[in-house]
C-alpha positions in Angstrom: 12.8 2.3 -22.1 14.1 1.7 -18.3 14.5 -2.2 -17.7 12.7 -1.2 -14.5 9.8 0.9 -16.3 6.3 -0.5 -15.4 2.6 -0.4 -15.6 -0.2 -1.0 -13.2 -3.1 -0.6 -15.1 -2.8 2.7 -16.8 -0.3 4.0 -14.1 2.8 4.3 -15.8 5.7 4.1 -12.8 9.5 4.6 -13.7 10.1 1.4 -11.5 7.6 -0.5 -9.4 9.1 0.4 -5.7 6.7 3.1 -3.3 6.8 4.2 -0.4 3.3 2.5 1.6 0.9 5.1 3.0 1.4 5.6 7.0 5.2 5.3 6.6 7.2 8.4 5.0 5.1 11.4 7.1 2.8 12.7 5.0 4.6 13.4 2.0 8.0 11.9 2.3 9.7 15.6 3.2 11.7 13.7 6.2 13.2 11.0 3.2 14.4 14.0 0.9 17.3 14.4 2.5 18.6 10.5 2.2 17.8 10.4 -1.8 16.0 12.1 -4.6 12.2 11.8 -4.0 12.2 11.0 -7.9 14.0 8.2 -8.0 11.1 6.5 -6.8 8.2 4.7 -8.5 6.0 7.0 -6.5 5.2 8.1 -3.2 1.7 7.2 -1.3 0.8 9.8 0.7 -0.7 9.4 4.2 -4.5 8.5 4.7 -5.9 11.7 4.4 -9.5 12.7 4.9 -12.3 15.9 4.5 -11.3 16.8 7.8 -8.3 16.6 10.1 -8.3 13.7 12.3 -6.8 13.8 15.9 -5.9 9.9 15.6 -5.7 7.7 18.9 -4.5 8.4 22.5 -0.4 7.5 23.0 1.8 5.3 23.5 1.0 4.2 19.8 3.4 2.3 18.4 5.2 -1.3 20.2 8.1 -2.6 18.5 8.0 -6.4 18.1 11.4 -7.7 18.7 12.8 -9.4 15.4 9.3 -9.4 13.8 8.1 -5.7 13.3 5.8 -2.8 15.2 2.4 -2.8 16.6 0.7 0.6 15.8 -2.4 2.5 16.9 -1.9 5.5 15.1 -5.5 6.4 14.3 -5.4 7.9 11.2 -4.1 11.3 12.8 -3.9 13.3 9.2 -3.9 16.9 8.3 -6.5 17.0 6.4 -6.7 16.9 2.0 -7.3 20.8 2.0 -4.0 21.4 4.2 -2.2 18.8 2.3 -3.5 20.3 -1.2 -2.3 24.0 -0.3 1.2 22.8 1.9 2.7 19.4 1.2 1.4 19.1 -2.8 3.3 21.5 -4.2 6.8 20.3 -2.6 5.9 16.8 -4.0 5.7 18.6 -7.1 9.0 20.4 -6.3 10.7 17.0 -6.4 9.4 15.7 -9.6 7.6 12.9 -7.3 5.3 10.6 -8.7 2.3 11.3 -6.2 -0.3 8.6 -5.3 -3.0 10.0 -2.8 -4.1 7.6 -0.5 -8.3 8.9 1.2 -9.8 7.7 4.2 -12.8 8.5 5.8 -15.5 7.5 8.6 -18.4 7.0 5.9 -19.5 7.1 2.6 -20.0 10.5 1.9 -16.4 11.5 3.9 -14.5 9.7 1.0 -16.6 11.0 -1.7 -16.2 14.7 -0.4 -12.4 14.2 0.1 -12.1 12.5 -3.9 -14.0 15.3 -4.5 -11.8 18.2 -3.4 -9.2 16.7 -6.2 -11.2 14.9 -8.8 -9.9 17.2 -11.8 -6.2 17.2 -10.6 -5.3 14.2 -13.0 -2.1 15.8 -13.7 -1.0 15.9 -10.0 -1.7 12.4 -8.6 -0.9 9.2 -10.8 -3.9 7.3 -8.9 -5.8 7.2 -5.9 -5.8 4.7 -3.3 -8.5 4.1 -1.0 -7.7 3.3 2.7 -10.8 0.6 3.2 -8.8 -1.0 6.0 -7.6 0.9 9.4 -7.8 -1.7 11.9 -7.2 1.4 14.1 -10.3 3.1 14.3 -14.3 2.0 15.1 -15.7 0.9 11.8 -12.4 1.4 10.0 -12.2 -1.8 8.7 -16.2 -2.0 7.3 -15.2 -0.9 3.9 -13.3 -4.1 3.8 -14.8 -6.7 5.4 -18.4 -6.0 3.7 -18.9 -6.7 0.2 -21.7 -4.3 -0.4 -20.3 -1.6 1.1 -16.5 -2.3 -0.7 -18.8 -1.9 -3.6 -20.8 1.1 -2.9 -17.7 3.1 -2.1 -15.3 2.1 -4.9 -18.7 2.6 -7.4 -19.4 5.9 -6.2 -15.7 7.2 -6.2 -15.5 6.3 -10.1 -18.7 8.2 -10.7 -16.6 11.5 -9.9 -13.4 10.9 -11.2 -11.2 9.5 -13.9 -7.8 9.0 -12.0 -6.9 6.0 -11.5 -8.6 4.3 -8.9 -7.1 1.2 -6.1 -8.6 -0.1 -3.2 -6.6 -0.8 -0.2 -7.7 -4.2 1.5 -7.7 -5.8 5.0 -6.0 -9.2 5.7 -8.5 -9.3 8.4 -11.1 -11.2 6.2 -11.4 -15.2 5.7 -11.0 -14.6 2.3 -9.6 -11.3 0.6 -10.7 -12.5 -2.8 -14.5 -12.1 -2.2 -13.7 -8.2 -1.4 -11.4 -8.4 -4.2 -14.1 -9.2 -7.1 -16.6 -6.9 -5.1 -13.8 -3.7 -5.8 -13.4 -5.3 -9.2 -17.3 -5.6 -10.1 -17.3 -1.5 -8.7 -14.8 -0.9 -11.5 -11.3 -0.7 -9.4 -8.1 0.0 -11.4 -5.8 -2.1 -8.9 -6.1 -3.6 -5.6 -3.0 -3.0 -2.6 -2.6 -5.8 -0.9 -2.4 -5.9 1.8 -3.1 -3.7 4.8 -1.8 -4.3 8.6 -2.6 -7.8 10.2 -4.5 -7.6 13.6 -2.1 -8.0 16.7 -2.0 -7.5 20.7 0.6 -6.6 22.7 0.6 -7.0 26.6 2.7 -5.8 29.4 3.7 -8.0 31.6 4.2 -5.4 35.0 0.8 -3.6 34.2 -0.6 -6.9 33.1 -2.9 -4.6 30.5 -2.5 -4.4 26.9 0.1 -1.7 25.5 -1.9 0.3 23.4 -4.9 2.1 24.7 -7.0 0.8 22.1 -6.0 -3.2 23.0 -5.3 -4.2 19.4 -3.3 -2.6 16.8 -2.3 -2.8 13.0 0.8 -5.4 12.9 3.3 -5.1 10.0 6.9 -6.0 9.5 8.9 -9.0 8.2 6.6 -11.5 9.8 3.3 -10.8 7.8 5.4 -11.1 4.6 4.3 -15.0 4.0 0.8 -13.8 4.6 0.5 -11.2 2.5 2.1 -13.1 -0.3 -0.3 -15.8 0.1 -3.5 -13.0 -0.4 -1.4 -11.7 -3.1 -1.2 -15.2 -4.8 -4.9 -16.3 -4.5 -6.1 -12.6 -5.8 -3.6 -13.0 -8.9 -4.8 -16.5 -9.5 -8.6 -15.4 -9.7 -8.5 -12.2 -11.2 -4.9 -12.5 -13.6 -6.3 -9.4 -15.4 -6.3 -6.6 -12.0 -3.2 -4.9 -11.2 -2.1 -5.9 -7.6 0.2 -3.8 -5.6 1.9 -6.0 -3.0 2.5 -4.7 0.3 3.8 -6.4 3.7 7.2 -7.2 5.2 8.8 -6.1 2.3 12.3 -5.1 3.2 15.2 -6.4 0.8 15.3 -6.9 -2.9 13.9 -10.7 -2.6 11.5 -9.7 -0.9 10.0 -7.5 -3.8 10.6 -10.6 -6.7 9.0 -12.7 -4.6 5.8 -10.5 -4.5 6.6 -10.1 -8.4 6.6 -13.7 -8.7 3.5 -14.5 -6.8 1.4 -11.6 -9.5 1.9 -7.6 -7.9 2.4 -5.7 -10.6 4.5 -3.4 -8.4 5.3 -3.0 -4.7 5.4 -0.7 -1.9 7.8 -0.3 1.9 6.5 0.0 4.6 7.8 -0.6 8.0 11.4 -1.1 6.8 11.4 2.9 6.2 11.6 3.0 10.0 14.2 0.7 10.1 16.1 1.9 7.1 15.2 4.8 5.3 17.2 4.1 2.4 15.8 0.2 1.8 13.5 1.4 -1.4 16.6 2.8 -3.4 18.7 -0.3 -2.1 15.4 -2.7 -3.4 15.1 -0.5 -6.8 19.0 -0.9 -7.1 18.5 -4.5 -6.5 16.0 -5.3 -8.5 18.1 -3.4 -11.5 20.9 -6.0 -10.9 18.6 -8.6 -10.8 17.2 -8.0 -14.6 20.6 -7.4 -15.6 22.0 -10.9 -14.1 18.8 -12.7 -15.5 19.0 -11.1 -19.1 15.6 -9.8 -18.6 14.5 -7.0 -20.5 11.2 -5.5 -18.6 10.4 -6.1 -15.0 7.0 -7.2 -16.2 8.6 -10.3 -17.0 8.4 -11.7 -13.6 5.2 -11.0 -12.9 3.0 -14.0 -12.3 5.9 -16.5 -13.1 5.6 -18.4 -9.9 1.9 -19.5 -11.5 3.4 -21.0 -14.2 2.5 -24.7 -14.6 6.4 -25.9 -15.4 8.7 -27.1 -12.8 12.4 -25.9 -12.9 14.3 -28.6 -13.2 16.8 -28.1 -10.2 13.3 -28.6 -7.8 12.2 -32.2 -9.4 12.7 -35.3 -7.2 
């Protein structure tokens, strides 16, 4: 077995680096030419829904100097039926470990899009739900509202036995109170975490840069935050797979969100800035294991929650 071999849950992965949802098109054709799509631990699609959504009026993305982007996209998405019948079956081409990631404006828009796959068990490894858009009215009610986090995770294992993760907000006071609602609905993994709320203004116009006002913020400077989420949910609920994502862009990165409990990880922004980063972090994390005398990546997991003090950081 692979030193880098994992698994979240019952999702077996060949190593525990994926692309995030929002951030390789919609299924990663544009990254085929810089490496072999199956190389990966798996690929999350982008948010898709029942329908095909327009998303938000441009300019939608601000780049952050030194910190990361601002974005507004809106959930602009083809649709699950066009992906189904035109970007599936290249995924499948490549061998690609395929995790579908399903948005939608209310209850019964996500249950109709799990629907129109719910016996495809062979074609996606798990399903992620996108409770979190801080980019569209109501987007982020799924996640922000106990009872309805509930409600929507509940009915969506009702009609389906792949593997099921919710995707939460940051944009909570505490992520672990929408964590055990997910997990009380019978989740199979929670992504943590989604874009941070930010605003970007102008300074001729004097108005805010996106049309919208705020935007989802992501990039190297969330990374501390996200951890943090990552660490709390880990340290109440040891037993849920977490998938850490957030300003993950280099191989220490990834341990460190090992460390603080994900089971496995996904890139997100630094795709825009490198294409090429979640080979260099799988590579990475290889040499890491090798130079360690480690014999599974699920060795790390959790260790920074362990109770004894390396030596080297006594006083």
């Amino acid at each position: 077995m692979s030193l880098l071999a994992t698994n979240v849950g019952n999702v077996k992965l060949k190593n525990p680096v994926l692309l995030a949802s929002g951030t390789c098109g919609v299924a990663a054709r544009e990254f085929s030419s810089y490496f072999n799509l199956s190389e990966l631990g798996g690929i999350v699609t982008k948010s898709l829904g029942i329908r095909p959504w327009v998303g938000n009026p441009t300019p939608r993305v601000v780049e952050i100097p030194n910190c990361g982007i601002l974005n507004s996209i809106g959930l602009q998405n083809p649709g699950i039926e066009y992906f189904a019948k035109n970007e599936l079956p290249f995924l499948t081409e490549q061998n690609a470990t395929v995790v579908l990631n399903v948005v939608g404006e209310t209850l019964d828009e996500y249950i109709q899009a799990v629907d129109y796959i719910k016996n495809r068990i062979s074609e996606f490894s798990a399903i992620e739900l996108n409770l979190s858009c801080p980019n569209v009215d109501g987007g982020l009610d799924f996640s922000q509202d106990p009872k309805k986090a509930f409600t929507v995770v509940s009915e969506i294992k009702k009609i389906t036995k792949i593997p099921l993760w919710a995707k939460l907000s940051p944009n909570i006071t505490d992520i672990t109170v929408i964590g055990k609602a997910c997990i009380d609905a019978g989740v199979d993994g929670l992504s943590l975490i989604n874009t941070i709320l930010g605003l970007a203004i102008n300074r001729w116009t004097k108005k805010p840069v996106l049309p919208r006002g705020v935007g989802g913020y992501s990039g190297p400077a969330i990374k501390p935050i996200a951890l943090r989420m990552v660490w709390q949910t880990y340290k109440q609920f040891p037993k849920i797979p977490i998938i850490g994502i957030g300003g993950i862009h280099t191989t220490d990165d990834a341990i460190e969100f090992l460390l603080c409990g994900a089971s496995c990880i996904q890139v997100g922004t630094a795709n825009f800035a490198n294409p090429k980063a979640s080979i260099e972090i799988i590579n990475g994390l290889k040499d890491y294991l090798e130079k360690n005398k480690l014999s599974s990546i699920s060795e790390i997991v959790g260790q920074a929650h362990q109770n004894k003090t390396p030596v080297s950081a006594r006083h």
